[in-house]
LODRENLO-864841 format. One line per 2 residues: their letters; for each residue x, y, z of N, C-alpha, C. Coordinates in pm, whole numbers, plus 50000, padded with zeros to 5 digits. Each point is the difference from the previous one (the first is absolute). Last residue first. Example, Ala and Ser with C-alpha at 12.3 -4.5 7.8 and 13.67 -1.06 7.14 Angstrom:
% residues 2
sa	51285:49775:50708:50082:50119:50006:49923:50109:50073 ~ 50029:49428:49993:49911:50119:50000:50090:50120:50000
//
This chain:
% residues 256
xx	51114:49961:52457:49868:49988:49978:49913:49894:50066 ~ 50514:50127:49936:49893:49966:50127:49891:50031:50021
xx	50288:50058:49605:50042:49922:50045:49953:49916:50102 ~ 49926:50451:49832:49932:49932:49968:49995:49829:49972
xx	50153:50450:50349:50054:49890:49892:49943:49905:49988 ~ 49844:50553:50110:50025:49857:50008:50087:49890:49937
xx	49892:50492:50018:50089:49950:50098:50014:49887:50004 ~ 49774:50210:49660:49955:50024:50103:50024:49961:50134
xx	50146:50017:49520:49915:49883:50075:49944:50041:50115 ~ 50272:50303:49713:49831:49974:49991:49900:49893:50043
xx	50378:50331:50213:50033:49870:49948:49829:49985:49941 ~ 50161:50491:50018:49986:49865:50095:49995:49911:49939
xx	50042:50442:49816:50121:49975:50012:50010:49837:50115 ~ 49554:50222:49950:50075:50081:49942:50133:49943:50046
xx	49602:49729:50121:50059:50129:50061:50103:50012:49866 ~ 49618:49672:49840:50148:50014:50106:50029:50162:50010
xx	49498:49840:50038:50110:49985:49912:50081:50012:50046 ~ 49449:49880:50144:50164:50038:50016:50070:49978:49905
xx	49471:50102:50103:50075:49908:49958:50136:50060:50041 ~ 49428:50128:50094:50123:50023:50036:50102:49866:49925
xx	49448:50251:49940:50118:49879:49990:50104:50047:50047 ~ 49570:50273:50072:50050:49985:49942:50096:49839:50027
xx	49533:50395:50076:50040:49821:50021:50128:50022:49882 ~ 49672:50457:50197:50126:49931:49940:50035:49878:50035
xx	49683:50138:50266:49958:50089:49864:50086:49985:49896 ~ 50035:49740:50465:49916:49966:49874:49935:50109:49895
xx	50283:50058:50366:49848:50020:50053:49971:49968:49905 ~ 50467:49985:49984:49990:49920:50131:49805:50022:50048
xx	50245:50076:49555:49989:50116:50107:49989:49964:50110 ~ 50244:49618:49737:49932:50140:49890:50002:50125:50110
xx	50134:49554:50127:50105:50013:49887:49922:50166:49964 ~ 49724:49800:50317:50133:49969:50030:50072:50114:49936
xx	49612:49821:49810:49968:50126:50085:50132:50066:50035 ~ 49993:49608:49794:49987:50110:49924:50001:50126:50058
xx	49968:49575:50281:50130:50027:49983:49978:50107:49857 ~ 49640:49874:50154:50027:50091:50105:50133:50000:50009
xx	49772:49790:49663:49975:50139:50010:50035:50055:50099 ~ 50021:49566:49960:50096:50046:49929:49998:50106:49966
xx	49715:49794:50390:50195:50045:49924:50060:49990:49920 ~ 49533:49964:49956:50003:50139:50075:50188:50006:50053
xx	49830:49612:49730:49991:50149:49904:50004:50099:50107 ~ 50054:49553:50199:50045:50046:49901:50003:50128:49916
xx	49658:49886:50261:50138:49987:50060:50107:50034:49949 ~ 49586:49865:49734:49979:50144:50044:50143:50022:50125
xx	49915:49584:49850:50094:50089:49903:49982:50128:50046 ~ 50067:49619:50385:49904:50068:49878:50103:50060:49926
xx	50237:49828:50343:49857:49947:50037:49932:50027:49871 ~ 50470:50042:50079:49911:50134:49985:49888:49918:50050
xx	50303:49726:49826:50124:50134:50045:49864:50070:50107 ~ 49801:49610:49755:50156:49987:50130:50072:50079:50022
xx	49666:50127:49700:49905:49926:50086:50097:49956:50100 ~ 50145:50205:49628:49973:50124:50029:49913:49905:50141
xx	50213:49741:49672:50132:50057:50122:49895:50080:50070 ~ 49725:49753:49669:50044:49920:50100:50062:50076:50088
xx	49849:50258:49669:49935:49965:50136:49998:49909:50092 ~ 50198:50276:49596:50063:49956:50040:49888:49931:50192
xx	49877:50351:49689:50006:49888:49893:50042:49843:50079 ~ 49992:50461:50124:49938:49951:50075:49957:49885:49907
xx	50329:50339:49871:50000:49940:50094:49875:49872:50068 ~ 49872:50287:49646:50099:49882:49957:50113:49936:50153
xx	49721:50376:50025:49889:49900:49944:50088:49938:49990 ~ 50254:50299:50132:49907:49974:50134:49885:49868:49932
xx	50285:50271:49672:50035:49883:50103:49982:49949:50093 ~ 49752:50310:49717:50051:49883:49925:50048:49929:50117
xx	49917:50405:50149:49875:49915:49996:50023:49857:49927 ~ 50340:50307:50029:50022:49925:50098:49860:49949:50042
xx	50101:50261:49582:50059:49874:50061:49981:49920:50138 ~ 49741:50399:49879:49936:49874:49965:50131:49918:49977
xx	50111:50384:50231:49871:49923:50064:49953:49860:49883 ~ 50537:50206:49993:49866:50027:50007:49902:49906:50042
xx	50485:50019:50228:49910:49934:49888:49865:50066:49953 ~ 50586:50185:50131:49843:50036:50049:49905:49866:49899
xx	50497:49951:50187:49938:50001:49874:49880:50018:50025 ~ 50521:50011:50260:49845:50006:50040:49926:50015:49886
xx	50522:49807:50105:49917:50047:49931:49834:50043:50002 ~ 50505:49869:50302:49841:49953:49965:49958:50138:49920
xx	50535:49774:50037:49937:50067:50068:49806:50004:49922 ~ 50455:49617:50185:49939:50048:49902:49907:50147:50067
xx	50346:49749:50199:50036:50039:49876:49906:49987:49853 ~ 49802:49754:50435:50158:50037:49993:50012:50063:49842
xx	49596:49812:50174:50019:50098:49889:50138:50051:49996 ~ 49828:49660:50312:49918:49964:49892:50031:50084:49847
xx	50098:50052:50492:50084:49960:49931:49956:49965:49870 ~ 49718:50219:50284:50108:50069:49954:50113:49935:49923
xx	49487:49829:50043:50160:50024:50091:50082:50056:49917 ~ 49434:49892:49931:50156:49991:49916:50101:50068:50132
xx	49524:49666:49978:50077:50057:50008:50101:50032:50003 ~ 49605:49744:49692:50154:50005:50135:50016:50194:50030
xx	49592:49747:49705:49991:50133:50108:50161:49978:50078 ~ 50093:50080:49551:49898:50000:50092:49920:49853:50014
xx	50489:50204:49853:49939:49890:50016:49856:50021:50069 ~ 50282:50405:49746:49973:49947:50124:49958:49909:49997
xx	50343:50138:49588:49848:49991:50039:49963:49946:50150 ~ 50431:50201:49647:49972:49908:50124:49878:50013:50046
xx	50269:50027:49515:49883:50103:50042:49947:49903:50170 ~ 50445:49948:49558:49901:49998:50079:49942:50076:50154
xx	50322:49963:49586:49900:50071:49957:49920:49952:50100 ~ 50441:49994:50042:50005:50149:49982:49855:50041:49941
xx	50092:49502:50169:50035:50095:50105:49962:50167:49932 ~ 49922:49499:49875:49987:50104:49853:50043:50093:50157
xx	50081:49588:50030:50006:49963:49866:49997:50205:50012 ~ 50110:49769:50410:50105:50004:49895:49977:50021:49849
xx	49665:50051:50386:50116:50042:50044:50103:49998:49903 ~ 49617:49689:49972:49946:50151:49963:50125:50062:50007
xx	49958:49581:50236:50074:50053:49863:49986:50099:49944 ~ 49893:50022:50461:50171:49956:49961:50015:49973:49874
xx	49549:50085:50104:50087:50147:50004:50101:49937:50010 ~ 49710:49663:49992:49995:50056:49881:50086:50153:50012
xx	50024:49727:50332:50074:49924:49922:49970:50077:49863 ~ 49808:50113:50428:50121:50014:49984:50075:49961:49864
xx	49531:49928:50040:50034:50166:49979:50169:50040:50018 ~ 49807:49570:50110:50030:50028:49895:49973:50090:49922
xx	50034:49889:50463:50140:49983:49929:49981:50016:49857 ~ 49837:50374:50389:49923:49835:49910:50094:49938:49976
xx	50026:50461:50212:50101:49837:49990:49917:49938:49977 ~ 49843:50470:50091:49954:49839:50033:50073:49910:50031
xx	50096:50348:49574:49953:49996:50133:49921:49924:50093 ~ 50204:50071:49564:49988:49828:50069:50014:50090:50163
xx	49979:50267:49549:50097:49984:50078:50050:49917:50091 ~ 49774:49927:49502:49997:50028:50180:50105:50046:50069
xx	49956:50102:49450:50008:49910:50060:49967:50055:50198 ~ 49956:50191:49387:49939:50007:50150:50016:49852:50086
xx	50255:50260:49554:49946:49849:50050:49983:50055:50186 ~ 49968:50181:49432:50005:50067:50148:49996:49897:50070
xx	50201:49972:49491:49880:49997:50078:50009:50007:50127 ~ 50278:49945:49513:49979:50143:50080:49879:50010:50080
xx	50288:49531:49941:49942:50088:49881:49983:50112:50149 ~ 49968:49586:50225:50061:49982:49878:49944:50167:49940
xx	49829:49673:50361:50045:50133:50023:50106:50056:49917 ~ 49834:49620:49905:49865:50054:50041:50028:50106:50036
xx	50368:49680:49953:49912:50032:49884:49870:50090:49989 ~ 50193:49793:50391:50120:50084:49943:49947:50090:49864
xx	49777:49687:50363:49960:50209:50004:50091:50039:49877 ~ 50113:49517:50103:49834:49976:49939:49976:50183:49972
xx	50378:49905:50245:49997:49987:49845:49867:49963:49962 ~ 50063:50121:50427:50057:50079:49926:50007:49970:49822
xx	49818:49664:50336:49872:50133:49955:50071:50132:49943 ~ 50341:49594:50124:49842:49960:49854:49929:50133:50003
xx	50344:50012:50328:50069:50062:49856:49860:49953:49881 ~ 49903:49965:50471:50011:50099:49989:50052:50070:49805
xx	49895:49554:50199:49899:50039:49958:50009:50206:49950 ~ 50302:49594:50234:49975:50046:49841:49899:50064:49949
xx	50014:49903:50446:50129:50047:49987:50013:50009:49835 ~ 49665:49773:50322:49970:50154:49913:50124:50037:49946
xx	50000:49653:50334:49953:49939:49888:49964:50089:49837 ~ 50127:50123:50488:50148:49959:49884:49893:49973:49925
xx	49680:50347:50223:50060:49849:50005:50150:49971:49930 ~ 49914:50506:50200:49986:49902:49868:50009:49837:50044
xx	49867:50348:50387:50136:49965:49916:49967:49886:49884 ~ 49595:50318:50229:50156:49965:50012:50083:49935:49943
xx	49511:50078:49951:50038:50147:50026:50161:49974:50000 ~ 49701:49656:49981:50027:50068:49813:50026:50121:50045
xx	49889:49728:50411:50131:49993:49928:50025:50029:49840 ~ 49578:50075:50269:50105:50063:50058:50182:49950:49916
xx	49587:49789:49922:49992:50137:49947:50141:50068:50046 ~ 50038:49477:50006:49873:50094:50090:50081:50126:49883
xx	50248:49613:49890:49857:49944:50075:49932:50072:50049 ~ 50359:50003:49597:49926:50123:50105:49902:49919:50056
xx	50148:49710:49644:50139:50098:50040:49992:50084:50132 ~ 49669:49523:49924:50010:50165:49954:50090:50051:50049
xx	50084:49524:50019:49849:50027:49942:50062:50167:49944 ~ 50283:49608:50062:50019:50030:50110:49877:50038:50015
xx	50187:50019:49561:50049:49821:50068:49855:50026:50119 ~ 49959:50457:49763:50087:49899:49972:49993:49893:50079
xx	49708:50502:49837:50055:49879:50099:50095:49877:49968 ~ 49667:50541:49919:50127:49916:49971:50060:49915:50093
xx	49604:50282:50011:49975:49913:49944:50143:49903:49965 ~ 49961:50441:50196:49923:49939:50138:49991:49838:49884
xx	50289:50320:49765:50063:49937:50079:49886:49922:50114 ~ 49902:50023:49448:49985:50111:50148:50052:49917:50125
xx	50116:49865:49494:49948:49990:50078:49937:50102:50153 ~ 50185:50087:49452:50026:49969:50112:49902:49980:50070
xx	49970:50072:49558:49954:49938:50044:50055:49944:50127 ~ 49833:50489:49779:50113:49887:49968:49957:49908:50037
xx	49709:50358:49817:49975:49955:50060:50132:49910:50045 ~ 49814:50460:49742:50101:49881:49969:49974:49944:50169
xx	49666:50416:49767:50100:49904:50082:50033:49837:49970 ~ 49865:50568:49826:50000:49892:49932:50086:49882:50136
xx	49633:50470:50076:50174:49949:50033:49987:49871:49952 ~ 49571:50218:50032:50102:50072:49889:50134:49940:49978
xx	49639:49996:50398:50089:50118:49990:50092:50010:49853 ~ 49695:49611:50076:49947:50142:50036:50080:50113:50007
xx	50189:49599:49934:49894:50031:49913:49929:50078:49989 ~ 50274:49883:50386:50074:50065:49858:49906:49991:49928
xx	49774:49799:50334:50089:50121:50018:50065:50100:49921 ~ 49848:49559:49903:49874:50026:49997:50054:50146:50069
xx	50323:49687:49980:49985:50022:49865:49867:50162:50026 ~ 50147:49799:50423:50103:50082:49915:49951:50097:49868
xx	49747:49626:50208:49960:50176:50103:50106:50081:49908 ~ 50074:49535:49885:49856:50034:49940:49953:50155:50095
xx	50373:49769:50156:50018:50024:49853:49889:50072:49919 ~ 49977:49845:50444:50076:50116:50022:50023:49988:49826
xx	49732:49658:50086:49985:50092:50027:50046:50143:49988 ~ 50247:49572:49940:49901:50065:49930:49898:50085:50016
xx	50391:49873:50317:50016:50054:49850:49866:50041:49822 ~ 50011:49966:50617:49947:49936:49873:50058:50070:49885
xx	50096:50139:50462:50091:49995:49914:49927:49925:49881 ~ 49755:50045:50397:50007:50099:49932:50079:50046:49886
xx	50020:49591:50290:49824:49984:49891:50029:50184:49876 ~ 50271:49869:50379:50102:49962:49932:49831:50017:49870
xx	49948:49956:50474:50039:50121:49947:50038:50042:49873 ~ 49723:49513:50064:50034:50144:50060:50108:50087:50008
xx	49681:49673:49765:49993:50000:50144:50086:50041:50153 ~ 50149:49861:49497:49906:50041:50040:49981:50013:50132
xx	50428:49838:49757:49992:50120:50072:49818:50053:50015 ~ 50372:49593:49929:49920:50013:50035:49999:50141:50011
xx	50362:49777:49724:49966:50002:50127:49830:50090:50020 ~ 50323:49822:49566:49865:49958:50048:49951:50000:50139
xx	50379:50397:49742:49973:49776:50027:49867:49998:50064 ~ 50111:50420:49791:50098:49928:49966:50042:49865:50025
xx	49580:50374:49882:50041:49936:50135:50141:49949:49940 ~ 49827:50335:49656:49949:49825:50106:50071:49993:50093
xx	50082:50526:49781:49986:49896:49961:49916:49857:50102 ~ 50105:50488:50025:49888:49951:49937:49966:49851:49988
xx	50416:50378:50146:49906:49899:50046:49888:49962:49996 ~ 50136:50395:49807:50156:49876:49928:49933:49842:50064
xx	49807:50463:49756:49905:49941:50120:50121:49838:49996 ~ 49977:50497:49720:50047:49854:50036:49972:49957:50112
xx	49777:50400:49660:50062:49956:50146:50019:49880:50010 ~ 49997:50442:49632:50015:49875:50019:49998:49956:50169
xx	49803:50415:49582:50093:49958:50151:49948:49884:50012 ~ 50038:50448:49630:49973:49856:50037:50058:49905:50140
xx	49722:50481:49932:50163:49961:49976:49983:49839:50027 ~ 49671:50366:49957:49996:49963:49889:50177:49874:49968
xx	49731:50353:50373:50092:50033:49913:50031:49932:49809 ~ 49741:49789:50378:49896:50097:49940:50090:50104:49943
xx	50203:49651:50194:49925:49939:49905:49922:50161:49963 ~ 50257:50045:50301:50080:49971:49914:49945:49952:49891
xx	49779:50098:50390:50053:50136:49919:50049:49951:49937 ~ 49884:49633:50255:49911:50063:49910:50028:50144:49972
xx	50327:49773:50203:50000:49882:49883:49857:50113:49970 ~ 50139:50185:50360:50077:50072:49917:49952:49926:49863
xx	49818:49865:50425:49942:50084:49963:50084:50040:49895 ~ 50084:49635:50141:49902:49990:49977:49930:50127:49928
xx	50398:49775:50269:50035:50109:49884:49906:50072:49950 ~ 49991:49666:50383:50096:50103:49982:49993:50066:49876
xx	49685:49693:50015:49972:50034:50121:50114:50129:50006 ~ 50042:49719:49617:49877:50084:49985:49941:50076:50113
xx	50365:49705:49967:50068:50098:49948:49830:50085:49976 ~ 50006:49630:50285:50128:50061:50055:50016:50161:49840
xx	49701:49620:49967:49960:50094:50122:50073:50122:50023 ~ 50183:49503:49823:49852:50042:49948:50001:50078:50123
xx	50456:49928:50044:49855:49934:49988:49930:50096:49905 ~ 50445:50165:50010:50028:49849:50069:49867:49953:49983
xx	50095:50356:49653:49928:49956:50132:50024:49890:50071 ~ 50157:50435:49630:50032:49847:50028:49942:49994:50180
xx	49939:50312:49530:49966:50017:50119:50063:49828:50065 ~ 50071:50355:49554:49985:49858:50057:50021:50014:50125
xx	49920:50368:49552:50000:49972:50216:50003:49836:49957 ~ 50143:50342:49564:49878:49929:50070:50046:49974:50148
xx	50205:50195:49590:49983:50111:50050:49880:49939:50133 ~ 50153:49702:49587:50055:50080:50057:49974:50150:50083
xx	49796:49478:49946:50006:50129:49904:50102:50132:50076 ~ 50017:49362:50089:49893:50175:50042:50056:50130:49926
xx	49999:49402:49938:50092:50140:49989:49917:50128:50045 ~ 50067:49390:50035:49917:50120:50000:50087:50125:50000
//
């Protein structure tokens, strides 16, 4: 695949992740007329036949979360590529699942992940290719695979990429080392677009949030945030590199 020159590729560790964070800019961009791409890297099947109904792990359904994606971007305009990595609550080996509780897709990479970092770099290599804007996470949170997609991200396109807040994580200071934030006013009927197309997503918006209506009031109350702080202005916030700073952003994408 090839994207047009002067276009956005948005790269999403999940389904959610690039329409919840970016959401409001993907519909100005479409109603500009600009072509925009979102990769969605963990999409893919399960990776072994371990059990995951009946519970926590239900919300990672790859098909589902595929079908909220498509039905998302479709509405906002944005052409999406789907990869076929596994999602880390679904990835398992000999033993069963890599991450036995929620709490551990926050900490230290399984070994078993240890190639996975240079595969999703070369799977992005081509995609972030040519004269196109590449919107990646900052992996606020520590997910691991928000880590892993900002460690490859890190070596392909650094002077053209655009650091996007993980919503709903929260972001730490370290999160933006050597980078500085950009504030982007959204108009009203974008961010009517993305508030509808957010709520596309109703498996995450029901385990993050309880409801969609939940959902749509934070992500307006992080607009609010970013804009006038009384909702007469809703804007986006992103990061770039400081002037003469490292564009990774302190990190070594080594320890993703």
């Amino acid at each position: 695949m090839t994207t047009e020159p002067g276009g956005h590729v948005v790269l999403a560790p999940h389904a959610d992740d690039a329409v919840w964070s970016v959401g409001g800019r993907l519909a100005r961009w479409a109603a500009e007329g600009r072509r925009t791409t979102v990769v969605t890297v963990f999409a893919g099947p399960a990776s072994g036949p371990a059990e995951a109904s009946g519970t926590w792990r239900e919300a990672a359904d790859p098909r589902v979360r595929r079908a909220e994606d498509a039905a998302a971007c479709t509405e906002l305009g944005a052409v999406l590529v789907p990869l076929g990595f596994a999602d880390a609550a679904l990835r398992s080996g000999p033993e069963g699942f890599l991450y036995p509780a929620p709490r551990r897709l926050l900490g230290p990479r399984h070994p078993a992940d240890a190639r996975l970092l240079e595969e999703v770099r070369a799977a992005l290599d081509p995609l972030c290719a040519g004269r196109v804007t590449v919107h990646a996470p900052l992996a606020a949170g520590g997910h691991v695979d928000h880590r892993l997609v900002r460690g490859a991200v890190e070596a392909l396109a650094p002077g053209r990429t655009v650091w996007y807040e993980d919503f709903p994580y929260r972001l730490r200071g370290r999160d933006h080392a050597g980078l500085r934030p950009r504030t982007e006013p959204l108009p009203a009927g974008a961010v009517e677009r993305w508030l509808s197309a957010a709520g596309r997503y109703t498996s995450q918006a029901r385990a993050h949030f309880g409801s969609v209506p939940a959902l749509r009031e934070a992500l307006l109350a992080r607009a609010r945030g970013h804009g006038d702080g009384d909702g007469q202005r809703l804007a986006d916030r992103h990061w770039l590199p400081v002037a003469g700073g490292p564009p990774e952003g302190g990190r070594d994408p080594r320890r993703a």
